[in-house]
N, C-alpha and C positions, 0 to 999 in steps of 0.2 A: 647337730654338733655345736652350730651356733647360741642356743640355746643354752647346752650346759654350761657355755667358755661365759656365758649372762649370769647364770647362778653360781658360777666359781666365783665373779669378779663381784658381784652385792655380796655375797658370802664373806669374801676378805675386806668389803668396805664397811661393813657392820663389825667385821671383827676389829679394824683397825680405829675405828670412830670408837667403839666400846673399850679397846685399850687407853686409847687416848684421853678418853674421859674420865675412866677409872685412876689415872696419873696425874690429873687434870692440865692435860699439854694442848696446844691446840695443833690443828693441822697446817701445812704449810700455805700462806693466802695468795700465795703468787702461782706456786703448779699443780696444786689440790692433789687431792689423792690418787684420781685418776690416773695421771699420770705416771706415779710411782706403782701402781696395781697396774697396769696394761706394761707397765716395763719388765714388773717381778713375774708376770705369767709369761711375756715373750722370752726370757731368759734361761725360767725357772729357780732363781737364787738375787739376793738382793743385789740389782743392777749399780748400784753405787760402792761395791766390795768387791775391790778387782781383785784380790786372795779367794774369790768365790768362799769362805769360811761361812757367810749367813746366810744361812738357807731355807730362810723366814724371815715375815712381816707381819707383824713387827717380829726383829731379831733381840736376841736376850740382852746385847748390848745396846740396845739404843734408850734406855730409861739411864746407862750410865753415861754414854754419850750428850746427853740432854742436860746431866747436872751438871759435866764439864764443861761442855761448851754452848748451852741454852740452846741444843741442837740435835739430833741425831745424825748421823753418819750422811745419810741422804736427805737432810734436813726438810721430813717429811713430819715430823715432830717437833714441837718446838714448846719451848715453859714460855707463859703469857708475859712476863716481861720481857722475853730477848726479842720476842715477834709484835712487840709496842715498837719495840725500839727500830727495828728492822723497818715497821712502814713506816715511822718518823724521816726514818732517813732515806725513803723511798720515795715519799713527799718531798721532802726538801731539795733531793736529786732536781726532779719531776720541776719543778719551781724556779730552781735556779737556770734549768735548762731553759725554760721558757720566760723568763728575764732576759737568758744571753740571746736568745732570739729576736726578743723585743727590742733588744738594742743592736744588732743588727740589722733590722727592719729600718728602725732612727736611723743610722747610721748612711745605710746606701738610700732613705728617701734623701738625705738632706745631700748627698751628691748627686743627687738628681737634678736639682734646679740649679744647681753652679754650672753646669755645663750648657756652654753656648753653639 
């Protein structure tokens, strides 16, 4: 059983990587695809369309979801500018977060030694 639920799931990762390349979109670099494949077979319909309406992945909408908003619906697809842009500022998150660290680190060393 385990088995076939193996070749259902490379089946829809090839299918979904050969859509995606044919559109030239890339994959999403934060929950990869897996994620979105082991959600659309526990479900059986796209787990991000609470109208259950797509009942495919890729569904016929997400090539236009993609031009609208650099994204698909389950932002499992993405056009290689909007997913530049997306780790840019995932980085810089990431950076800034670990500055404001840094300077609370600064902050409670230097009350450290004022106390008597």
């Amino acid at each position: 059983m385990r088995e076939n639920m193996d070749k259902d799931i490379n089946k829809k990762r090839l299918e979904i990587l050969a859509w995606a390349s044919k559109h030239d979109l890339v994959i999403d670099p934060f929950k990869g695809m897996d994620f979105h494949i082991e959600s659309f077979f526990k479900v059986g319909f796209c787990p991000c369309d609470k109208t259950r309406a797509r009942v495919k992945c890729p569904c016929d909408e997400s090539l236009a979801d993609v031009l609208k908003a650099g994204h698909c619906l389950c932002q499992l697809f993405w056009e290689r500018k909007a997913v530049i842009k997306r780790v840019k500022k995932y980085i810089k998150e990431k950076e800034d977060e670990q500055k404001h660290r840094e300077k609370n680190q600064e902050v409670r060393g230097a009350g450290v030694g004022n106390q008597s």
